[in-house]
C-alpha positions in Angstrom: 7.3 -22.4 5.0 10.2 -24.4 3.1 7.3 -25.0 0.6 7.3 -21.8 -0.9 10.4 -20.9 -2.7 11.3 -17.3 -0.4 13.2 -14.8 -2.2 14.8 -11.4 -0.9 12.1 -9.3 -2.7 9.4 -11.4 -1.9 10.3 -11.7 1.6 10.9 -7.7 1.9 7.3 -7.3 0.4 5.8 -9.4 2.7 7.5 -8.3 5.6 6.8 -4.6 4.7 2.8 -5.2 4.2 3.1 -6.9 8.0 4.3 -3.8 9.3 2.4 -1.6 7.6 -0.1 -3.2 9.1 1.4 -3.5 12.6 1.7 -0.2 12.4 -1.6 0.9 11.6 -2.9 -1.1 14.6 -1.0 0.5 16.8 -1.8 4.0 15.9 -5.8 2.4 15.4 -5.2 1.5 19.4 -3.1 4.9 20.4 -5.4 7.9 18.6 -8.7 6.5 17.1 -9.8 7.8 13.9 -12.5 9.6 12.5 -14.1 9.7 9.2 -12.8 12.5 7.0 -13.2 12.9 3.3 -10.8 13.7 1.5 -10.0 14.0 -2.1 -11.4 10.1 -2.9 -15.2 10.6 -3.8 -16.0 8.7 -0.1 -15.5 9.7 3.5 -13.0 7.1 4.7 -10.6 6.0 7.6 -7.1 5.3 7.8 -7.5 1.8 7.5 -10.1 2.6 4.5 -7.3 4.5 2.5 -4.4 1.9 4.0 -6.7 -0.5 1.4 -7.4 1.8 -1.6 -4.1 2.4 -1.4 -2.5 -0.9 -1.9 -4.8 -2.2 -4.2 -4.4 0.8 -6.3 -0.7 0.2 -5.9 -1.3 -3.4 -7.1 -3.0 -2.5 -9.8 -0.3 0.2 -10.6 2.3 -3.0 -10.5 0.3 -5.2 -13.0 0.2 -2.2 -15.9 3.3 -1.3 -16.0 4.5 -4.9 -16.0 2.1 -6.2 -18.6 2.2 -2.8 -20.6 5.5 -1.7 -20.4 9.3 -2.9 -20.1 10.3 -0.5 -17.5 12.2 -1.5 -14.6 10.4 -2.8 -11.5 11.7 0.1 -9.7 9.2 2.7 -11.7 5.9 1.1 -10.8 7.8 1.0 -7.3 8.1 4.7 -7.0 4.6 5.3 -8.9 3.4 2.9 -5.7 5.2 4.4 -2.6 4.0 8.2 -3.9 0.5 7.0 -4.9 0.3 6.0 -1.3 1.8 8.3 0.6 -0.8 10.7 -1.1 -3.5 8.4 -0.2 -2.6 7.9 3.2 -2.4 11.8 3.6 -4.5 13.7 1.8 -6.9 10.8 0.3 
């Protein structure tokens, strides 16, 4: 891995998504889930709104960086309370 040039961020993002989806497994394994639908126009599972989630949140990331000169730390927040609400009530 010394290819890559590792830095605290990166490695907390990383590290985070790994969880996040250690996490998820576990829970996957402990209490199954069912389809639901929720406020996205789609019935979906946990893992389903795990996805729309982040790639939402991604997307969140990239316009406010190529739009705006905000701090990193708004798209951040945006991200983290897009999805929590997707996770929940999505």
């Amino acid at each position: 891995m010394a290819w890559m040039a590792w830095t605290t961020p990166s490695a907390l993002f990383f590290l985070g998504i790994a969880l996040i989806l250690i996490t998820m497994t576990i829970l996957e394994i402990r209490t199954p889930c069912i389809e639901r639908k929720g406020f996205l126009p789609i019935t979906t599972t946990r893992g389903d709104r795990l996805f729309v989630g982040l790639l939402s949140s991604a997307f969140i990331h990239l316009g406010f960086v190529g739009l705006t000169e905000l701090s990193i730390w708004v798209p951040f927040t945006v991200s983290v309370i897009w999805l929590s609400t997707v996770l929940k009530w999505g």
